[in-house]
C-alpha positions in Angstrom: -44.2 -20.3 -38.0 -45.0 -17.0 -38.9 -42.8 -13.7 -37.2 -44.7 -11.3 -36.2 -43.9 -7.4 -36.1 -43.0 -7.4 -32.7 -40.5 -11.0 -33.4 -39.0 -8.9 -35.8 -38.2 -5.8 -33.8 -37.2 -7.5 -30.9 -34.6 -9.6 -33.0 -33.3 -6.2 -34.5 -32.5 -4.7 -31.1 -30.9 -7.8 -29.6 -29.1 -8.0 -32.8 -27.9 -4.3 -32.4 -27.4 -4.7 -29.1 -25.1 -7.7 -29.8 -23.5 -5.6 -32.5 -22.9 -2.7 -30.1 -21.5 -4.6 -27.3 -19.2 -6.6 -29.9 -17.7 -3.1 -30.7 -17.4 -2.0 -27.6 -15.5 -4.9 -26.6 -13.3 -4.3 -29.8 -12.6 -0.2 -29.0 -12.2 -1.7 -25.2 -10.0 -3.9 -26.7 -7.8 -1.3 -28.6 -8.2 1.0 -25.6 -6.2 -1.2 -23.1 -3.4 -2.4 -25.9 -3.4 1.3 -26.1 -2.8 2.1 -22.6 -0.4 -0.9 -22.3 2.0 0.9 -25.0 2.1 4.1 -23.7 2.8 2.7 -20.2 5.6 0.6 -21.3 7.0 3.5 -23.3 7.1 5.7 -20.4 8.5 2.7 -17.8 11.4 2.3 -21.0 11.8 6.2 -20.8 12.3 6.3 -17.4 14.4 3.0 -17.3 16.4 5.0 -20.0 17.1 7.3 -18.2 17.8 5.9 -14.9 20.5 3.8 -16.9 21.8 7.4 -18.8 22.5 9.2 -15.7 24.1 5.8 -14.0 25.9 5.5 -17.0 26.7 9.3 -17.0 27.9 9.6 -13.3 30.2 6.4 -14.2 31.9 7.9 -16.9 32.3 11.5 -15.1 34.2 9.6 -12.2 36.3 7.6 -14.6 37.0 11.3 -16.4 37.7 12.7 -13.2 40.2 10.4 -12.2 42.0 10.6 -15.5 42.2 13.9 -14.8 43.8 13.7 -12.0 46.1 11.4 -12.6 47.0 13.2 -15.7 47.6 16.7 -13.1 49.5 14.4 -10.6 52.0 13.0 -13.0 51.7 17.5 -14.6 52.8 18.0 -10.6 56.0 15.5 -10.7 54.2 12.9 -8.6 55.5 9.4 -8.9 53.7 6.4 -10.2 53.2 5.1 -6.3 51.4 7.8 -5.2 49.3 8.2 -7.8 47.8 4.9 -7.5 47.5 6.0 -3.8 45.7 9.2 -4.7 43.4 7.5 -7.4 43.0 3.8 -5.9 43.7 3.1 -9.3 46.5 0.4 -10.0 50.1 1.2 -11.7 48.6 -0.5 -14.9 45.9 1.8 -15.0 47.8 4.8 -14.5 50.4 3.8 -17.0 47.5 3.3 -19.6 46.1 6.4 -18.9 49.7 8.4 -19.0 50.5 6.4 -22.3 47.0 7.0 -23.7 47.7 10.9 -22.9 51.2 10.5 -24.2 53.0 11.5 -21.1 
């Protein structure tokens, strides 16, 4: 069977067509993966930094109570009321006096 002209045409536009769509799919393809990255980047950014500032506001209360415990025990205040003052226990305090060298 003999193609004609026309046969051969049309087969070169569906095959272009084919080869279009088939990189479109690919770009589409490497579009989303794309996306996907970039939006788990910024959901770990912002989980980052959720966890940071938890993690920051944890530590400034644990400074602050070394602090005062450390001003407390500066003022002549016993052991007991310390740990009344803080809610922190004797064996905390005593760490943090012996850690502080006082």
């Amino acid at each position: 069977m003999m193609e004609t002209k026309e046969d051969v045409i049309t087969y070169k536009i569906r095959e272009n067509a084919r080869d279009s769509y088939a990189a479109k799919m690919i770009d589409l393809k490497e579009f989303a993966e794309e996306t996907g990255r970039k939006e788990g980047r910024k959901e770990g950014r912002k989980e980052g930094r959720k966890e940071g500032r938890k993690e920051g506001r944890k530590e400034g209360r644990r400074k602050e109570k070394i602090d005062m415990v450390i001003n407390l025990k500066h003022m002549g205040m016993g052991t007991e009321f310390i740990a009344t003052a803080t809610r922190l226990s004797k064996q905390e305090i005593e760490d943090i006096l012996s850690d502080h060298n006082l």
